[in-house]
N, C-alpha and C positions, 0 to 999 in steps of 0.2 A: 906062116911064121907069125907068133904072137909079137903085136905093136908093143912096143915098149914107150915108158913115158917115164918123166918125173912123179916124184908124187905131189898127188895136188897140196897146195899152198892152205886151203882151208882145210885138210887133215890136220896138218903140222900144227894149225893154231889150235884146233881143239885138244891136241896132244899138249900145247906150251899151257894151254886153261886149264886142265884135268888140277885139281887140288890135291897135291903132294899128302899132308897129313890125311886126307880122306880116303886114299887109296886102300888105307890098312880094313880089311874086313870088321874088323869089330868095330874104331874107329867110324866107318860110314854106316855099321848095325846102330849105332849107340844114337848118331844124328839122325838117323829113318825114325827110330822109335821115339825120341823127342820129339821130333818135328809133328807129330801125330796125337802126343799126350801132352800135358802142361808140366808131368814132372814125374821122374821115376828114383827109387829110393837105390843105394848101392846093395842092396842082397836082392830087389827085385831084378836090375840089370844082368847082377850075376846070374839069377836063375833062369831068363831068358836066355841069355848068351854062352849059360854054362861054359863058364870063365873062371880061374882062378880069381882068388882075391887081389894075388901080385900083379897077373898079368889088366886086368877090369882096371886096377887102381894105378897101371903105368898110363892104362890109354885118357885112361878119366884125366887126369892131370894133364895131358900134352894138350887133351882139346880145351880143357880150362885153362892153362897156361898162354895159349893162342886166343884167349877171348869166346871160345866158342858154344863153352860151357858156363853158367852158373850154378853154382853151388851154395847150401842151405843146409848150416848143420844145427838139428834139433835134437830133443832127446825126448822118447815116448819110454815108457815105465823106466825113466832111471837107465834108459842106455841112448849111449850116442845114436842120430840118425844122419847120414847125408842125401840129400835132394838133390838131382841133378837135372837142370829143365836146361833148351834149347838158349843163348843167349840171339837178340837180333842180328849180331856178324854171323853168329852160328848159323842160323836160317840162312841169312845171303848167301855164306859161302856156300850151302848144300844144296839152294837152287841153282846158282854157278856149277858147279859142279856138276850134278846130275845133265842140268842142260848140256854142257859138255857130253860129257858120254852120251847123251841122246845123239846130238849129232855127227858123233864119231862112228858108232852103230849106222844110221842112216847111211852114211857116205860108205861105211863099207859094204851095203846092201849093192 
């Protein structure tokens, strides 16, 4: 007969750490690829993550709305640009975060 237990206490925290806004796939696509370049433009994002413009331009806002994003809007030949680089909460929270799931993964190994 298989032992039965609680679940362990340090699952549960790493599930309570996991960061709610990052969860969303695009959302923790957008922080991997900042976190690696200095600064990616909103039609290069899109083309990476082949995203609508509505749906790129919801998630872009919640993570800059939360601090997590900075934004830089320029304009090269006479049209608007925006820059979107990693802000310093942005990093803490995606090393939080990932660490998290590292050792959520681990503990279910």
């Amino acid at each position: 007969m298989p032992r039965r237990s609680e679940a362990p206490l340090e699952a549960l925290e790493e599930l309570a750490s996991i960061d709610d806004l990052l969860e969303h796939r695009v959302r923790l696509a957008i922080c991997v690829l900042l976190s690696r370049h200095d600064a990616f433009s909103f039609t290069r994002l899109k083309e990476l993550l082949r995203e609508t413009d509505g749906s790129l331009g919801t998630h872009l806002r919640k993570l800059e709305d939360a601090g997590y994003l900075a934004v830089e809007r320029t304009y090269q030949e006479r049209r608007p640009v925006s820059w979107y680089r990693l802000s310093a909460k942005g990093r803490r929270q995606l090393g939080r975060h990932l660490e998290s799931l590292t050792l959520l993964i681990e503990r279910g190994r």
